[in-house]
C-alpha positions as CSV (number, residue, x, y, z in Angstrom):
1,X,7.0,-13.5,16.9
2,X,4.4,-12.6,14.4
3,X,1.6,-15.0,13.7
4,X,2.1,-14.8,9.6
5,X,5.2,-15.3,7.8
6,X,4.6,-12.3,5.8
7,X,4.7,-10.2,8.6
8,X,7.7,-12.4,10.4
9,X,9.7,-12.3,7.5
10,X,8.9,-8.1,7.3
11,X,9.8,-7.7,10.8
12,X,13.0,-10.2,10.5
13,X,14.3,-8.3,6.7
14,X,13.8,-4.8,7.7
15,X,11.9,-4.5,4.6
16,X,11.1,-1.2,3.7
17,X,8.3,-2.0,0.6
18,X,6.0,-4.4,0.2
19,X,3.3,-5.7,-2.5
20,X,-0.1,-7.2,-0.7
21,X,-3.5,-8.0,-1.9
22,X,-6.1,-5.9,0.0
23,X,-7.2,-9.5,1.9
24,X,-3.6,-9.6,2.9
25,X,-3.7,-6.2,4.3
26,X,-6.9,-6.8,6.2
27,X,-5.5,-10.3,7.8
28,X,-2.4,-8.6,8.6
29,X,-4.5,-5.8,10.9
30,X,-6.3,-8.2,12.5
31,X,-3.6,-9.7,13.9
32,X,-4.2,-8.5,17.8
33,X,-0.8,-7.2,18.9
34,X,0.1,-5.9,15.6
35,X,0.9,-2.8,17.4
36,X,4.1,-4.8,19.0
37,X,5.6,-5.3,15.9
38,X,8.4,-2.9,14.9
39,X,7.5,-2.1,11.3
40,X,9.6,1.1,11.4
41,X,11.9,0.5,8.6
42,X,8.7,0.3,6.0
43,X,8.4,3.0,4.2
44,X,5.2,1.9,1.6
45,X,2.8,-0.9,0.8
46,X,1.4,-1.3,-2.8
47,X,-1.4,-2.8,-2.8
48,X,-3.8,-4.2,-5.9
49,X,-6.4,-6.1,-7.4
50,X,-9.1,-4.2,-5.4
51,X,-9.6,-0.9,-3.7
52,X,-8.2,-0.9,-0.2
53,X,-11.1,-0.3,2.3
54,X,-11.0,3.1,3.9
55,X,-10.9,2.0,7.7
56,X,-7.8,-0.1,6.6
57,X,-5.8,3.0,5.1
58,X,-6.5,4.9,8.4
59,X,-5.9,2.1,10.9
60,X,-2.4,1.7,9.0
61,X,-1.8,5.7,9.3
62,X,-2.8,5.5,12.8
63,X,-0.4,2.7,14.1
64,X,2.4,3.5,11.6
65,X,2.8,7.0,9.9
66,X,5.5,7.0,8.2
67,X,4.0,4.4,5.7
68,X,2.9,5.6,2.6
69,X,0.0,3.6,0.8
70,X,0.0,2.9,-3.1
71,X,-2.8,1.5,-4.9
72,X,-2.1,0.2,-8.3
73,X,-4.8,-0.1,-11.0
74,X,-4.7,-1.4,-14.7
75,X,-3.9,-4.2,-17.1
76,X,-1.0,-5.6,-17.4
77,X,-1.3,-4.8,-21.0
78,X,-2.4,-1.6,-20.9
79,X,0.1,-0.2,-18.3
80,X,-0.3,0.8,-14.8
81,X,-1.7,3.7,-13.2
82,X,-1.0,4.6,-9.3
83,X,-3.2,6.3,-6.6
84,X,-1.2,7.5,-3.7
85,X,-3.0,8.5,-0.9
86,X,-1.8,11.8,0.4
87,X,-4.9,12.4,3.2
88,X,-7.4,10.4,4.1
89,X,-10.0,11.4,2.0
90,X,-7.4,13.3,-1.2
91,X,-5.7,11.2,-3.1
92,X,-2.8,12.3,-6.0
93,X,-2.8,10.0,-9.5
94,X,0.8,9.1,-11.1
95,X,0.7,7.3,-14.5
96,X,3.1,4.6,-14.1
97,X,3.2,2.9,-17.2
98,X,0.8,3.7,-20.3
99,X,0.3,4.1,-23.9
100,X,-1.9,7.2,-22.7
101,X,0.5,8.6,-20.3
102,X,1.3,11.9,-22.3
103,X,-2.3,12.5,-22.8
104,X,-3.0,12.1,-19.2
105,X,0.2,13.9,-18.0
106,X,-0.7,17.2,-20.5
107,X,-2.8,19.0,-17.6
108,X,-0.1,19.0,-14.8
């Protein structure tokens, strides 16, 4: 059985998203047989409040690929904006939420 109950309960649920602080991220892939955990049915982490570290976004493509990584930046009272990682190193913005949104969305 997993050693946090946030990982337990994923593993338990089938849960296909979830929403972790970066810390929460990093505890959860230092856990040492993370690898034995069948994580198959998620399908995306959002993650917020800090940029996730770039060794943490590969170690997570590396043990489970089919996991796509969010990043959420913004106020809560200035809406949300999303950064989806798409390679390691390219990334694709999607304005979730924003007063701004049809100035930012003009260019596509």
């Amino acid at each position: 059985m997993p050693h946090t109950p946030g990982v337990a309960f994923a593993v338990a649920q089938q849960v296909d998203h979830v929403l972790l602080f970066p810390f929460m991220i990093y505890e959860m892939l230092a856990l040492p047989d993370l690898e034995s955990y069948d994580l198959s049915s998620l399908r995306r982490i959002m993650s917020g409040g800090d940029p996730l570290l770039p060794w943490a976004i590969e170690r997570i493509r590396d043990l489970y690929p089919q996991i796509d990584i969010t990043q959420v930046f913004g106020l809560t009272e200035g809406g949300a904006i999303s950064r989806r990682f798409v390679e390691p190193l390219r990334f694709a913005f999607n304005v979730i939420h924003s007063s701004l949104a049809p100035a930012l969305n003009e260019g596509k």
